[in-house]
C-alpha positions in Angstrom: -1.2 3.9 -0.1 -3.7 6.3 1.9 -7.1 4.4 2.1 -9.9 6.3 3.6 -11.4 3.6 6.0 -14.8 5.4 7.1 -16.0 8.3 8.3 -13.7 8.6 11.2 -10.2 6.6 10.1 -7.7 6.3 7.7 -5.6 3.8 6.9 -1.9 4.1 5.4 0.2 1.6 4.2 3.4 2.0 2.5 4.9 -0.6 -0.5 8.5 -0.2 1.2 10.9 2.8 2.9 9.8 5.2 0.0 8.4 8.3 0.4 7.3 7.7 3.9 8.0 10.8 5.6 6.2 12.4 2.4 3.0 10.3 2.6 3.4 11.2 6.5 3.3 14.6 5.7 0.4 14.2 3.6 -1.5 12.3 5.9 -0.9 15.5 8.8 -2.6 17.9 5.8 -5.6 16.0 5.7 -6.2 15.5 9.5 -5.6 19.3 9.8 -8.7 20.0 7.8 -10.4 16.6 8.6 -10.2 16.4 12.2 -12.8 13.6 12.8 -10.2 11.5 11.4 -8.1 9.2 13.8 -4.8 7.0 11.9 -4.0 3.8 11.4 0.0 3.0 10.0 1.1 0.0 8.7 4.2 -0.8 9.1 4.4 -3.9 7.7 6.8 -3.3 5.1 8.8 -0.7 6.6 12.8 -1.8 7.2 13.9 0.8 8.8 12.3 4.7 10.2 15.2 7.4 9.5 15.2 10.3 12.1 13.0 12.2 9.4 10.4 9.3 9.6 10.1 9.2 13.0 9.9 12.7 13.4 6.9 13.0 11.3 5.0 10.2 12.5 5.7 12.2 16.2 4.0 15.6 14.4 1.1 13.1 12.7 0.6 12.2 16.5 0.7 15.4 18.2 -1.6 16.9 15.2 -4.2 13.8 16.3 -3.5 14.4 19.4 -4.9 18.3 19.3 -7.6 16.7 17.3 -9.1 13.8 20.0 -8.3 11.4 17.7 -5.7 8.6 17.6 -3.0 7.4 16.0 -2.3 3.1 15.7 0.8 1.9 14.2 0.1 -1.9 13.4 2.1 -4.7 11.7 5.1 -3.3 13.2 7.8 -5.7 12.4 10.4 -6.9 15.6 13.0 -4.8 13.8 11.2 -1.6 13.6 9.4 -2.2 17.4 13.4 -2.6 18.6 13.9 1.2 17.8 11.2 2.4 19.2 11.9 0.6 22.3 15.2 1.9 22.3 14.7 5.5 21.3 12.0 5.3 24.3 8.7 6.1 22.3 7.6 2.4 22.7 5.1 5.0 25.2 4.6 7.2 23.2 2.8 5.4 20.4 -0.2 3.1 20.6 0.3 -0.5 18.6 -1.5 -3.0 17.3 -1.0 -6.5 15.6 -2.8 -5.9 12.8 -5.2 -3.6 10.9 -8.4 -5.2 12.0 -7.5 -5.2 15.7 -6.9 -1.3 15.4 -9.8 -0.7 13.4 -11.9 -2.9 16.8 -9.5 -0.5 19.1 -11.3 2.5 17.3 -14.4 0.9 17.5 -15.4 1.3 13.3 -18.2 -0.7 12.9 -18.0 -1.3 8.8 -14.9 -3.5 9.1 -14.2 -3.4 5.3 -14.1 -7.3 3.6 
């Protein structure tokens, strides 16, 4: 689920390990002709990133990256944070607990209710 938070974020969320590296994709498009947008991911109810997904979510970053902006991946759960860890990119990615304290990391005002 892509949800456009406010003028500078959006917010992705996925209902399970479908279609992410699609929605991914997706997401890049729009931040290529919206680049005031920095990304927030949750991966609350992700199971497991294939090689695919993480190799988006690396060309999401990158494409922010060229952009100023940022990308957050929050609700992360301990299974998911292990591969990063182990692949090394637990340094290439900023994290968050949750959705609100990335939203305060990026500084949007209109918190939505």
């Amino acid at each position: 689920m892509l949800d456009i938070i406010s003028d500078q974020c959006v917010s992705v969320a996925f209902p399970g390990n479908t279609s992410i590296a699609k929605v991914l994709q997706s997401v890049r498009e729009i931040v290529t002709k919206e680049p005031q947008y920095s990304v927030i991911v949750d991966l609350s109810k992700v199971t497991i990133l294939s090689s695919r997904n993480l190799s988006e979510l690396m060309m999401l970053r990158n494409t922010l990256d060229q952009n100023g902006q940022r990308l957050i991946l929050c609700n992360v759960p301990f299974q998911i944070k292990c591969e990063f860890r182990v692949a090394g990119l637990h340094k290439v990615f900023e994290f968050s607990q949750d959705k609100y304290s990335a939203m305060n990391a990026l500084q949007i005002k209109n918190l939505p209710e």
